[in-house]
mmCIF file as gemmi writes it, N, C-alpha and C atoms, coordinates in Angstrom:
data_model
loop_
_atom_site.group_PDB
_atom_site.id
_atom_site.type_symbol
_atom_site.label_atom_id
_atom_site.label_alt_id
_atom_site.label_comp_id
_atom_site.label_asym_id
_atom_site.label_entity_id
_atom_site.label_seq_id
_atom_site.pdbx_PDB_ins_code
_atom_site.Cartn_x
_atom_site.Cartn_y
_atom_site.Cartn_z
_atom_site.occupancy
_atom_site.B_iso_or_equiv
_atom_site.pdbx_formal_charge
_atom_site.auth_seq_id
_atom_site.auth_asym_id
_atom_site.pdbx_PDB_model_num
ATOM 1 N N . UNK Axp A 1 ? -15.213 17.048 3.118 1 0 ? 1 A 1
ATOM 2 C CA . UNK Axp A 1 ? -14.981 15.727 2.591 1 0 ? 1 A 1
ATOM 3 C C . UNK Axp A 1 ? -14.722 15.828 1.085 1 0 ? 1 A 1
ATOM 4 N N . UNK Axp A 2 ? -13.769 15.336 0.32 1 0 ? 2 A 1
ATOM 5 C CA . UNK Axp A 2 ? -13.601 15.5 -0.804 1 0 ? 2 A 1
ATOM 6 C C . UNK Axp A 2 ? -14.547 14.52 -1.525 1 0 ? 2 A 1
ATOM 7 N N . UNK Axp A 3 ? -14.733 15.089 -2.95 1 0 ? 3 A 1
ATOM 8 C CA . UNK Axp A 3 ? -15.799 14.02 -4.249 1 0 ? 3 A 1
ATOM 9 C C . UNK Axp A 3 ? -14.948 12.841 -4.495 1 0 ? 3 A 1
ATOM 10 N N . UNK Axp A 4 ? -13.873 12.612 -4.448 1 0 ? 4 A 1
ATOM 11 C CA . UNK Axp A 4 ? -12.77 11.613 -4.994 1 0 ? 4 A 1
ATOM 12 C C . UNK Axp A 4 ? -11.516 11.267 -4.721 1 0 ? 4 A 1
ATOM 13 N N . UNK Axp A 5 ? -11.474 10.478 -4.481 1 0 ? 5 A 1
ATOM 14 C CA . UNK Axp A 5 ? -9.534 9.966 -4.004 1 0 ? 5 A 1
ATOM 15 C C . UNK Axp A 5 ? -9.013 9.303 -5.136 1 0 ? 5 A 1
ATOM 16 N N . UNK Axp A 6 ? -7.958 9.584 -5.237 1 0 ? 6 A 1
ATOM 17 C CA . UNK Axp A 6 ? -6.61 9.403 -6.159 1 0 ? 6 A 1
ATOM 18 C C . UNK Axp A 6 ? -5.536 8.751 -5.567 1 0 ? 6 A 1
ATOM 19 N N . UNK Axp A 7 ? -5.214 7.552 -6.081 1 0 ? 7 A 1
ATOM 20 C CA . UNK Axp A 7 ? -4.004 7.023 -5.559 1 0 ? 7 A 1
ATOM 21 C C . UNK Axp A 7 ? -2.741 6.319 -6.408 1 0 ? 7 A 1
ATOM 22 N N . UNK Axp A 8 ? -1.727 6.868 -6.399 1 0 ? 8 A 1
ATOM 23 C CA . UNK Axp A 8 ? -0.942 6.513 -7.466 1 0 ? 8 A 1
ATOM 24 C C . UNK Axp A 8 ? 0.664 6.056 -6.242 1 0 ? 8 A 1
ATOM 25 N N . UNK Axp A 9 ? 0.579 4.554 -7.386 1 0 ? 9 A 1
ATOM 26 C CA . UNK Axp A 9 ? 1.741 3.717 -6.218 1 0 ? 9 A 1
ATOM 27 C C . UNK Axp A 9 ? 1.384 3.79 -5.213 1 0 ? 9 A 1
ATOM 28 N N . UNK Axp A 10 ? -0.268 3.073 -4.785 1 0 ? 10 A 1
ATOM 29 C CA . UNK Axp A 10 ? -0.109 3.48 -2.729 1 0 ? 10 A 1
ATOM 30 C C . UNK Axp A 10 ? 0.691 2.239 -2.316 1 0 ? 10 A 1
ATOM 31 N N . UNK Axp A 11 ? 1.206 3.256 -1.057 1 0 ? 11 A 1
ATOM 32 C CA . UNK Axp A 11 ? 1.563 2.101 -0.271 1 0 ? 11 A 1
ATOM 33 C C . UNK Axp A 11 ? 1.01 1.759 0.929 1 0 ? 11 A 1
ATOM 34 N N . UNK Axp A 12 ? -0.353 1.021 0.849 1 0 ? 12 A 1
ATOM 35 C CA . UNK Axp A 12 ? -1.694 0.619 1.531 1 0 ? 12 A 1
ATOM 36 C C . UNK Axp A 12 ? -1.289 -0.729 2.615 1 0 ? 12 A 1
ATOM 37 N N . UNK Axp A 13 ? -0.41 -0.98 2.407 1 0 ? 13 A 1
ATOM 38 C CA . UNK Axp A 13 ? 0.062 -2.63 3.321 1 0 ? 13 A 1
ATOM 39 C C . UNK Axp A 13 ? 1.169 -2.237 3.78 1 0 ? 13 A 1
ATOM 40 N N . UNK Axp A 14 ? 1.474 -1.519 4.797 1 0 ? 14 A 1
ATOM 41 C CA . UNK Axp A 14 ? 2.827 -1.721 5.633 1 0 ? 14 A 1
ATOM 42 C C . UNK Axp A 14 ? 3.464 -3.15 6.439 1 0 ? 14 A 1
ATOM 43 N N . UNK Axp A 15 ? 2.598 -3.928 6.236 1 0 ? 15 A 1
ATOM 44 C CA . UNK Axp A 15 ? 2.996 -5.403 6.56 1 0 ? 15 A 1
ATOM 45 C C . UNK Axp A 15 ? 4.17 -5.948 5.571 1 0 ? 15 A 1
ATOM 46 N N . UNK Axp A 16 ? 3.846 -5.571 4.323 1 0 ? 16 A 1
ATOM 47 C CA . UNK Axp A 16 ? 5.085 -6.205 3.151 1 0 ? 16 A 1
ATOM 48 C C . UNK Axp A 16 ? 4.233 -7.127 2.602 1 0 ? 16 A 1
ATOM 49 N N . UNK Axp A 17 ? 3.29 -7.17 2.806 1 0 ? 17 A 1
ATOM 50 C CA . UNK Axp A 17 ? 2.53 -8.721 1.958 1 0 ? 17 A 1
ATOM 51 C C . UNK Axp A 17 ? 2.74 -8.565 1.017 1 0 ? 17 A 1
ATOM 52 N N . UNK Axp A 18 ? 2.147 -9.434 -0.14 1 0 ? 18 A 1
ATOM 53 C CA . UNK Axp A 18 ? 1.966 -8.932 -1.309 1 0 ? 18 A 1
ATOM 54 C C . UNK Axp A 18 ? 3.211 -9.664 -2.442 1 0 ? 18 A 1
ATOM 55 N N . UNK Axp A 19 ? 3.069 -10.379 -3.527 1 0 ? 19 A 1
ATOM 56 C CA . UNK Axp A 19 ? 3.606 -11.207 -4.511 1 0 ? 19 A 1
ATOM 57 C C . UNK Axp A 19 ? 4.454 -9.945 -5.275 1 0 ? 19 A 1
ATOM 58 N N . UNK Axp A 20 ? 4.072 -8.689 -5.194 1 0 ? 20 A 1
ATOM 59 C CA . UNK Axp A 20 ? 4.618 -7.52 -6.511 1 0 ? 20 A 1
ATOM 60 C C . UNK Axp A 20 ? 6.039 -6.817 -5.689 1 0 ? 20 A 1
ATOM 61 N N . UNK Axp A 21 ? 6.516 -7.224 -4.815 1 0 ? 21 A 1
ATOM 62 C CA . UNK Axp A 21 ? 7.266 -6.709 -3.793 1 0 ? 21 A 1
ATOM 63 C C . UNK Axp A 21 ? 8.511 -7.722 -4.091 1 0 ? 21 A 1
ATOM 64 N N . UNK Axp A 22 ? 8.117 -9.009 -4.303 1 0 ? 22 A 1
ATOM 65 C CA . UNK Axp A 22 ? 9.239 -9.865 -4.281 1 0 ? 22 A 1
ATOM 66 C C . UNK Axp A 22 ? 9.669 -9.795 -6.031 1 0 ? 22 A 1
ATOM 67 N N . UNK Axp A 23 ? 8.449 -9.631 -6.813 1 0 ? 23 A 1
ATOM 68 C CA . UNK Axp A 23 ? 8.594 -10.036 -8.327 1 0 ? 23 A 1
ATOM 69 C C . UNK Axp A 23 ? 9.345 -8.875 -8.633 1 0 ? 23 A 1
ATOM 70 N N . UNK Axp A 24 ? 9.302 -7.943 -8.097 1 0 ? 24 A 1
ATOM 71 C CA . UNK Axp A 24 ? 9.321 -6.402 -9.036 1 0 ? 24 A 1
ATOM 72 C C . UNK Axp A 24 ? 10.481 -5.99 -8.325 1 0 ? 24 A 1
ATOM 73 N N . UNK Axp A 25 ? 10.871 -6.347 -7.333 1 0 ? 25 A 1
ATOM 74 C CA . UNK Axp A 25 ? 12.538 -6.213 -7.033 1 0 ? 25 A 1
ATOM 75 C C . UNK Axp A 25 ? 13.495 -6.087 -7.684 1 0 ? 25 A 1
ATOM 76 N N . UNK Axp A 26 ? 14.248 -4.449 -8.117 1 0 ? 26 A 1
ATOM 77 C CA . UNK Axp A 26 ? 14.623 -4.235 -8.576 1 0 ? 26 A 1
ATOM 78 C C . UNK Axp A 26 ? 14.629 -3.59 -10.155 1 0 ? 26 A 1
ATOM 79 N N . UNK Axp A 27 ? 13.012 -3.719 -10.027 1 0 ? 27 A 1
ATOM 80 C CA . UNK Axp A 27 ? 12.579 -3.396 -11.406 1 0 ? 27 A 1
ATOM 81 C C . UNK Axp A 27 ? 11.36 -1.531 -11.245 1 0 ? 27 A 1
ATOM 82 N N . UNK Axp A 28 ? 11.354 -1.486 -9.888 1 0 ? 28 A 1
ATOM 83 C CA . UNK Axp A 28 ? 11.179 -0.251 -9.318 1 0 ? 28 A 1
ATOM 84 C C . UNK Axp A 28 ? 11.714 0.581 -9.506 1 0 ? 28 A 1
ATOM 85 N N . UNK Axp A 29 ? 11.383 1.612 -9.007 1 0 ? 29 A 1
ATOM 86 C CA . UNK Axp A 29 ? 12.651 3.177 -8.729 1 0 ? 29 A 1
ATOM 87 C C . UNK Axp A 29 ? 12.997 2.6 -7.447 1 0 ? 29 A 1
ATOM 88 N N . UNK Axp A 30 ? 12.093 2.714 -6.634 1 0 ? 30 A 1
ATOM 89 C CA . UNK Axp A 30 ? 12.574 2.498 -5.043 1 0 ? 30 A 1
ATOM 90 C C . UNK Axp A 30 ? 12.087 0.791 -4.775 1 0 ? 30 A 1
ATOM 91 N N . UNK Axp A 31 ? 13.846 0.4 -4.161 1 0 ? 31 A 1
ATOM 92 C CA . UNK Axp A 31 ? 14.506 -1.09 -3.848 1 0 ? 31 A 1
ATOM 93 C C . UNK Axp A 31 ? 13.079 -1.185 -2.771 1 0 ? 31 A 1
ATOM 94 N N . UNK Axp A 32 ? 12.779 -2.815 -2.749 1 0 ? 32 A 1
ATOM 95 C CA . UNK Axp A 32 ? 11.884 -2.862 -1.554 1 0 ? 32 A 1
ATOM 96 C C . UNK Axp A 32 ? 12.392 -2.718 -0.257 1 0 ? 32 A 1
ATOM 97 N N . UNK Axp A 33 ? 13.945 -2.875 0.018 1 0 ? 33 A 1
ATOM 98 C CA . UNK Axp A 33 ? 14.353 -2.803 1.163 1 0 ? 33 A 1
ATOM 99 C C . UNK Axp A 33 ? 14.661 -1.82 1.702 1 0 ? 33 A 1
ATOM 100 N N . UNK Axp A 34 ? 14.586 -0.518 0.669 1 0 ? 34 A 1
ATOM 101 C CA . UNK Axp A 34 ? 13.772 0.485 1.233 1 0 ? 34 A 1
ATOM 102 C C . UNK Axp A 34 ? 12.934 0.836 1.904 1 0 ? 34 A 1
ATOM 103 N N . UNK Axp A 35 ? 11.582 0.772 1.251 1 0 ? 35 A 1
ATOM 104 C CA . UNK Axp A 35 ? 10.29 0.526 1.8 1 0 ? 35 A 1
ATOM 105 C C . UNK Axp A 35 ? 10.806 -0.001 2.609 1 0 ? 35 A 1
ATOM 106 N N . UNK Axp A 36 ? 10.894 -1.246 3.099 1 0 ? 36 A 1
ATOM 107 C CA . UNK Axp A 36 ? 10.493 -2.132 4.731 1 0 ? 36 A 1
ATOM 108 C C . UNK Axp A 36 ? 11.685 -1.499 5.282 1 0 ? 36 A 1
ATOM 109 N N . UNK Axp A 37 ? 12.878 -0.786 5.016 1 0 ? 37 A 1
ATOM 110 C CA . UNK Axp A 37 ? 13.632 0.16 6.45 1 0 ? 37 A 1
ATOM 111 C C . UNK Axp A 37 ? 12.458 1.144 6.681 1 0 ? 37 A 1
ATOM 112 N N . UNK Axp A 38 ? 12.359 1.988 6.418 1 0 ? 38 A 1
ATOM 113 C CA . UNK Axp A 38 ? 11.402 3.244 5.797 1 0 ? 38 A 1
ATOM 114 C C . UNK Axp A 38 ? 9.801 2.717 7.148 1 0 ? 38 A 1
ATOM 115 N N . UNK Axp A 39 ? 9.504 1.803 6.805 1 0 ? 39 A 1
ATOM 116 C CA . UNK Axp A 39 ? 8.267 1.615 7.278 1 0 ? 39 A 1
ATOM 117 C C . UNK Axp A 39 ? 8.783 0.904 8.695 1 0 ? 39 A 1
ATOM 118 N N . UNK Axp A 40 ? 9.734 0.342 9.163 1 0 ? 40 A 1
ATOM 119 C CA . UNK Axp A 40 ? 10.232 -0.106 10.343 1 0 ? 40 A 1
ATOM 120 C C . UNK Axp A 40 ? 10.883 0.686 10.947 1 0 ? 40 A 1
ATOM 121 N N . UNK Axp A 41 ? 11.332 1.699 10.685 1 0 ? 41 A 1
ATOM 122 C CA . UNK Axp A 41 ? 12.101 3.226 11.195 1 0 ? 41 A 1
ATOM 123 C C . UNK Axp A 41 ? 11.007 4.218 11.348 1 0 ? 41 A 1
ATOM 124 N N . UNK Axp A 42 ? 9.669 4.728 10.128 1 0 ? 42 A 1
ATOM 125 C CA . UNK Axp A 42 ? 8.977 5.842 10.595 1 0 ? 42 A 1
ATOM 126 C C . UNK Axp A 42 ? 7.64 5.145 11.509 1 0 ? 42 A 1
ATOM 127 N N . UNK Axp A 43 ? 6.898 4.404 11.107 1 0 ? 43 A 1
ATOM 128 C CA . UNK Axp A 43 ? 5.539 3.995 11.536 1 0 ? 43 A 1
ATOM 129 C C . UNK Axp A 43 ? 5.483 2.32 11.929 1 0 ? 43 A 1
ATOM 130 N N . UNK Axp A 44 ? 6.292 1.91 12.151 1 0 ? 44 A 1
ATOM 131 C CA . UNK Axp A 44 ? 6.405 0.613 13.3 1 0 ? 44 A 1
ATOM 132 C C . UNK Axp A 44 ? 6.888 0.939 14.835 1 0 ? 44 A 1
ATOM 133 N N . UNK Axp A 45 ? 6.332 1.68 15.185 1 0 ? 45 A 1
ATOM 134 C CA . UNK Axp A 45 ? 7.035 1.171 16.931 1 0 ? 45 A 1
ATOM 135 C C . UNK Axp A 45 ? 6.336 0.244 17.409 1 0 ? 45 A 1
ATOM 136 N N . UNK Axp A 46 ? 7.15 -0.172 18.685 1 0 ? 46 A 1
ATOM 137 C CA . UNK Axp A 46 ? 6.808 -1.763 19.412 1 0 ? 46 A 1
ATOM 138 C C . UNK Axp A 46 ? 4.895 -2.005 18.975 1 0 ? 46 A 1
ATOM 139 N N . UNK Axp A 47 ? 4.832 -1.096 20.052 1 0 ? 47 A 1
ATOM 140 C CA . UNK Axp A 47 ? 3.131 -1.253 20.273 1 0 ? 47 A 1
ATOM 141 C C . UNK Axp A 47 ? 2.304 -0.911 19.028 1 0 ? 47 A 1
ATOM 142 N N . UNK Axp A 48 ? 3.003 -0.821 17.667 1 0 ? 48 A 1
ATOM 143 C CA . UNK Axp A 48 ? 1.68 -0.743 16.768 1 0 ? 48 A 1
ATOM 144 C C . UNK Axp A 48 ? 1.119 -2.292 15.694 1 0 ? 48 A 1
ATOM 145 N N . UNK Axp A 49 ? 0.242 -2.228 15.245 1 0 ? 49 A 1
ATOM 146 C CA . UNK Axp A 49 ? -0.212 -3.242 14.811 1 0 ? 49 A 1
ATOM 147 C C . UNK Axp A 49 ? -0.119 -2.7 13.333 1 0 ? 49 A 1
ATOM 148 N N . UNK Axp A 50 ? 0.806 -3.406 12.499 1 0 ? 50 A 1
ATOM 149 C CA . UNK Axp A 50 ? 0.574 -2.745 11.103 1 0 ? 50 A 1
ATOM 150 C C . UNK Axp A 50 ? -0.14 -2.838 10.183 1 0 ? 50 A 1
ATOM 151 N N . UNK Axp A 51 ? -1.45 -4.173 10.925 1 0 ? 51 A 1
ATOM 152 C CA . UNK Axp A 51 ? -2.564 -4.343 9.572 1 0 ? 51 A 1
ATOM 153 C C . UNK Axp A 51 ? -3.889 -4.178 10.499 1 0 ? 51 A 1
ATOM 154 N N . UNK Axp A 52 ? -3.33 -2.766 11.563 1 0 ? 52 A 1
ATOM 155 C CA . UNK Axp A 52 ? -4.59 -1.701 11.693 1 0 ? 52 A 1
ATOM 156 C C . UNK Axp A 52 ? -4.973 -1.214 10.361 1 0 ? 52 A 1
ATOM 157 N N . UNK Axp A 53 ? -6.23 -1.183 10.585 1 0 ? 53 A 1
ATOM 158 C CA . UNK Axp A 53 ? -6.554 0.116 8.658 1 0 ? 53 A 1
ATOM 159 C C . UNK Axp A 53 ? -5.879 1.31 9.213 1 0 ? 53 A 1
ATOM 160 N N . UNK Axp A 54 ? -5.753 2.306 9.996 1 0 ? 54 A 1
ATOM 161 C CA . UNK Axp A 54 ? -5.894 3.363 10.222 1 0 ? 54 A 1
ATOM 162 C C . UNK Axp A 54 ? -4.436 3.59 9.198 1 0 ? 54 A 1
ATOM 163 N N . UNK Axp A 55 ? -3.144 2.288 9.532 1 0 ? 55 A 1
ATOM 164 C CA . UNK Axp A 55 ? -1.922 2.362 8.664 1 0 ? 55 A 1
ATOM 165 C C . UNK Axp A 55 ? -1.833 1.212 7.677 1 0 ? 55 A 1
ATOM 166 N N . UNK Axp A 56 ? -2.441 0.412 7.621 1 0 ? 56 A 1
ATOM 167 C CA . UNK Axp A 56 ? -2.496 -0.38 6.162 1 0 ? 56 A 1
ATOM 168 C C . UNK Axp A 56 ? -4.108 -0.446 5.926 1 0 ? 56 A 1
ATOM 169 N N . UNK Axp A 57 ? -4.728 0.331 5.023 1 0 ? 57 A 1
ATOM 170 C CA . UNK Axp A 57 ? -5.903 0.627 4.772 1 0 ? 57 A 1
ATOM 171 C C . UNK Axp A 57 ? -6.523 -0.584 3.815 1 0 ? 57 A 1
ATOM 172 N N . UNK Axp A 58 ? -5.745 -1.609 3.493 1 0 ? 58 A 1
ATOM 173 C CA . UNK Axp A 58 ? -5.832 -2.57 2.16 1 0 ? 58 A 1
ATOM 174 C C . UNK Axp A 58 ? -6.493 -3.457 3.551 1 0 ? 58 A 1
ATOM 175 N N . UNK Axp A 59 ? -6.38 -3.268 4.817 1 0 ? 59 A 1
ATOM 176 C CA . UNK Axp A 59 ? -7.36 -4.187 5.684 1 0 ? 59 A 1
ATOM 177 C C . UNK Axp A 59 ? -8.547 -3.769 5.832 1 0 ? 59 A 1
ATOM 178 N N . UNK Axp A 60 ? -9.091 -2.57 5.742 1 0 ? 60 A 1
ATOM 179 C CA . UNK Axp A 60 ? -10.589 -2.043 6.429 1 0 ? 60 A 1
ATOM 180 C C . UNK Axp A 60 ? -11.562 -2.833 5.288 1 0 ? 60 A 1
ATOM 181 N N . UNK Axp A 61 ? -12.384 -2.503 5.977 1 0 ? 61 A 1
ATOM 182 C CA . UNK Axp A 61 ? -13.727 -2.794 5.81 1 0 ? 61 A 1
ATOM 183 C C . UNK Axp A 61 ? -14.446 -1.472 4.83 1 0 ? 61 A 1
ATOM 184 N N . UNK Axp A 62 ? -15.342 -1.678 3.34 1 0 ? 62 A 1
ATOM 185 C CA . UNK Axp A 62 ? -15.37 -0.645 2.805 1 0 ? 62 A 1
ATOM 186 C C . UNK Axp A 62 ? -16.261 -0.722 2.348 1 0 ? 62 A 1
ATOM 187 N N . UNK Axp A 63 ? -17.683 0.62 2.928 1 0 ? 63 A 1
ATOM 188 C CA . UNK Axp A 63 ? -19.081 0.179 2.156 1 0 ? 63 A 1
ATOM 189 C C . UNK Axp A 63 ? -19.392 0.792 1.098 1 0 ? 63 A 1
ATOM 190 N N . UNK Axp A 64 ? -20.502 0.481 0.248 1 0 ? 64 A 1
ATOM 191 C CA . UNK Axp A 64 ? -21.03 0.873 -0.918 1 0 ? 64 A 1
ATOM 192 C C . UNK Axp A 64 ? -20.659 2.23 -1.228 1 0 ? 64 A 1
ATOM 193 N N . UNK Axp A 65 ? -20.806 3.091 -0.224 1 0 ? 65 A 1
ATOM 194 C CA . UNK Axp A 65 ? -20.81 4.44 -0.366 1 0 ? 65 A 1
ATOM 195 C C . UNK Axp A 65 ? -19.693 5.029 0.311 1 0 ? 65 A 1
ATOM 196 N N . UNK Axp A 66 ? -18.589 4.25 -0.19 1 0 ? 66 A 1
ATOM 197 C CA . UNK Axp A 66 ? -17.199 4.892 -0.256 1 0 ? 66 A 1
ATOM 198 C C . UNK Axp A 66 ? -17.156 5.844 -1.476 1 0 ? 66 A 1
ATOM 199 N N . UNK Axp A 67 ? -16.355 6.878 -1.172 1 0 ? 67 A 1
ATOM 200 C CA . UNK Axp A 67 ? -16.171 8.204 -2.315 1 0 ? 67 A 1
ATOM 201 C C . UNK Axp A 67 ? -15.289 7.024 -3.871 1 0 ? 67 A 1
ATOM 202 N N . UNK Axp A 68 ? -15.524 7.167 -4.766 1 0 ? 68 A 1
ATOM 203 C CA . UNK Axp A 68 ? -14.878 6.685 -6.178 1 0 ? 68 A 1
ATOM 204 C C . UNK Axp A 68 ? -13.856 7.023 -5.884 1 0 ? 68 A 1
ATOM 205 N N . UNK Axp A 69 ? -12.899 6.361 -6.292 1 0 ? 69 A 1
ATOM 206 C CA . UNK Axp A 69 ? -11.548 5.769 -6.242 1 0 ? 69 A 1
ATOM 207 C C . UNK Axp A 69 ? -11 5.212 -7.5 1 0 ? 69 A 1
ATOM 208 N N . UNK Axp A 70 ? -9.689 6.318 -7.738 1 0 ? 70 A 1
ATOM 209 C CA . UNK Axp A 70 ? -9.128 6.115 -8.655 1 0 ? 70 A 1
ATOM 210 C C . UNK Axp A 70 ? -7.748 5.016 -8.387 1 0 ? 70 A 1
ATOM 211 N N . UNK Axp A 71 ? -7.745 4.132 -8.929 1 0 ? 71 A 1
ATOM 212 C CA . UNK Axp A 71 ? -5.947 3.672 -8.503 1 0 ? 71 A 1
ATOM 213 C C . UNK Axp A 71 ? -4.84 3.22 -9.354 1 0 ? 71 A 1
ATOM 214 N N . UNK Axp A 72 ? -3.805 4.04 -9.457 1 0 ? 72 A 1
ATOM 215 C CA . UNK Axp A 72 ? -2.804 4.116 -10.267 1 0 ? 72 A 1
ATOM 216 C C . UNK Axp A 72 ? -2.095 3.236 -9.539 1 0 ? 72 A 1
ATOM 217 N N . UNK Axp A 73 ? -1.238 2.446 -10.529 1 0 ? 73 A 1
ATOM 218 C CA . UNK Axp A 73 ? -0.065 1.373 -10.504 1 0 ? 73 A 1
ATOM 219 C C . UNK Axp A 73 ? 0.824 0.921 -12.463 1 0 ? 73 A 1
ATOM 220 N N . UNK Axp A 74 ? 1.569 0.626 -11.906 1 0 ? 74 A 1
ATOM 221 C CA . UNK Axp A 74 ? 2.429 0.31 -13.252 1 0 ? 74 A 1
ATOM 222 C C . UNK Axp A 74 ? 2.309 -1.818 -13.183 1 0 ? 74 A 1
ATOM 223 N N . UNK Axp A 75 ? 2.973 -2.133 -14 1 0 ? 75 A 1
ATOM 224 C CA . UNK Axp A 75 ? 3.022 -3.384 -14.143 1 0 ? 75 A 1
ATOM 225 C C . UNK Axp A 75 ? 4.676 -3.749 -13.391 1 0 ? 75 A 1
ATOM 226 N N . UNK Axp A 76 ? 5.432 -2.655 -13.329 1 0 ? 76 A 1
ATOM 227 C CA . UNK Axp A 76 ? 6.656 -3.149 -12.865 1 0 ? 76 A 1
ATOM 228 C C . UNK Axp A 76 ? 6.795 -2.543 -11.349 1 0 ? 76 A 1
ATOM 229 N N . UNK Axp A 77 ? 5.279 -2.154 -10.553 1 0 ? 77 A 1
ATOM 230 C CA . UNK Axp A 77 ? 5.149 -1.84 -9.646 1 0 ? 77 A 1
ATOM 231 C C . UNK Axp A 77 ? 5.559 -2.273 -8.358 1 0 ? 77 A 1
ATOM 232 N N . UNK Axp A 78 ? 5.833 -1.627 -7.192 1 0 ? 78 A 1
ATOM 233 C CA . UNK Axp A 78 ? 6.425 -2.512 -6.105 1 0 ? 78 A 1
ATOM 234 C C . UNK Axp A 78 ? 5.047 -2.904 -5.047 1 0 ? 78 A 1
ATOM 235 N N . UNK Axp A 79 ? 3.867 -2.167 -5.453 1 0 ? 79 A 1
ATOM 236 C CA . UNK Axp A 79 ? 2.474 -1.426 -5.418 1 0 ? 79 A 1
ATOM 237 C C . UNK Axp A 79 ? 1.84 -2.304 -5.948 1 0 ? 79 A 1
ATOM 238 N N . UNK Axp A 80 ? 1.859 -3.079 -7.091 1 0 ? 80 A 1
ATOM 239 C CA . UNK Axp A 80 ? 0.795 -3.515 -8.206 1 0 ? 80 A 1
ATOM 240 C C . UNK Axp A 80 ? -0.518 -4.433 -7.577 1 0 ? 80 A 1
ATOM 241 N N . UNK Axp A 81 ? 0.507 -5.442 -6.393 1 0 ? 81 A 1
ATOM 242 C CA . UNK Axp A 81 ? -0.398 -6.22 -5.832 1 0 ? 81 A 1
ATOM 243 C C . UNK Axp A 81 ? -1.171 -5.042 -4.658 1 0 ? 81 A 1
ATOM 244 N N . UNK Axp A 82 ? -0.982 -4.548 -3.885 1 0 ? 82 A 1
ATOM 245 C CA . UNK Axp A 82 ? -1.722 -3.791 -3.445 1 0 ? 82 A 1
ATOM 246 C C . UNK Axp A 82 ? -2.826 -2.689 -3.916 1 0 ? 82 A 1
ATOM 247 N N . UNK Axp A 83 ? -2.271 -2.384 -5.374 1 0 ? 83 A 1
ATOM 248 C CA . UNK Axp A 83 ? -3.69 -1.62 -5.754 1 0 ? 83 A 1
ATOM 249 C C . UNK Axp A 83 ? -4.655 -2.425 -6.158 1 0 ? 83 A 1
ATOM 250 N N . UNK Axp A 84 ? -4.715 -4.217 -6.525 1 0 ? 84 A 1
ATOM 251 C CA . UNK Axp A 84 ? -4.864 -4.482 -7.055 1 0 ? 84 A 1
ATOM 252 C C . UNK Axp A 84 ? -5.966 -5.174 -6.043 1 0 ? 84 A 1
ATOM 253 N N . UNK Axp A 85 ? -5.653 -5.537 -4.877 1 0 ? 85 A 1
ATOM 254 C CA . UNK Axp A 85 ? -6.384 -5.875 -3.912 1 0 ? 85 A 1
ATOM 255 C C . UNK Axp A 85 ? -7.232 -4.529 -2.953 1 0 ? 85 A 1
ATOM 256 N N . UNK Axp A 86 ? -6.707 -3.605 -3.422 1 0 ? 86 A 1
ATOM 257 C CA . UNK Axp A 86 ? -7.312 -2.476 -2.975 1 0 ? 86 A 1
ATOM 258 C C . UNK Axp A 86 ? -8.775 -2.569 -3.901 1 0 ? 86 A 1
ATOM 259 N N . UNK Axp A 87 ? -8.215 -2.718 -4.841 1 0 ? 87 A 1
ATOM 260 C CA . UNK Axp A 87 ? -9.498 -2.193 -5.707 1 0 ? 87 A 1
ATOM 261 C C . UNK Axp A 87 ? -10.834 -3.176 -5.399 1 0 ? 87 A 1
């Protein structure tokens, strides 16, 4: 088990939620309509649920004695709202 997780730009919500996706459009490296081909081509088939934690982790449930957690994001992030609710 590692002492610490590191996360820089996650992309924790494969659903698309999230206000920093619509704002930051175009102000990214990578277009959001990227991301949502990307996530509807590798890890959406029919039968999955995408706000399982196991693939959008910004849903689980997280106790006290989760390992420290670092989380990187920019302000012109496509990410920002998700680390932000991660945290």
């Amino acid at each position: 088990m590692p002492a610490r997780i590191f996360l820089c730009s996650p992309a924790i919500d494969l659903s698309g939620a999230g206000d920093s996706l619509v704002s930051n459009e175009g102000r990214d490296i990578m277009p959001a309509s990227f991301l949502s081909t990307m996530v509807q081509q590798d890890y959406q088939p029919d039968s999955l649920d995408i706000t399982d934690p196991p693939y959008s982790p910004i849903y689980a449930e997280y106790e006290t004695s989760f390992l420290p957690t670092f989380i990187s994001v920019g302000t012109r992030d496509l990410c920002l709202r998700n680390g932000v609710l991660m945290y």
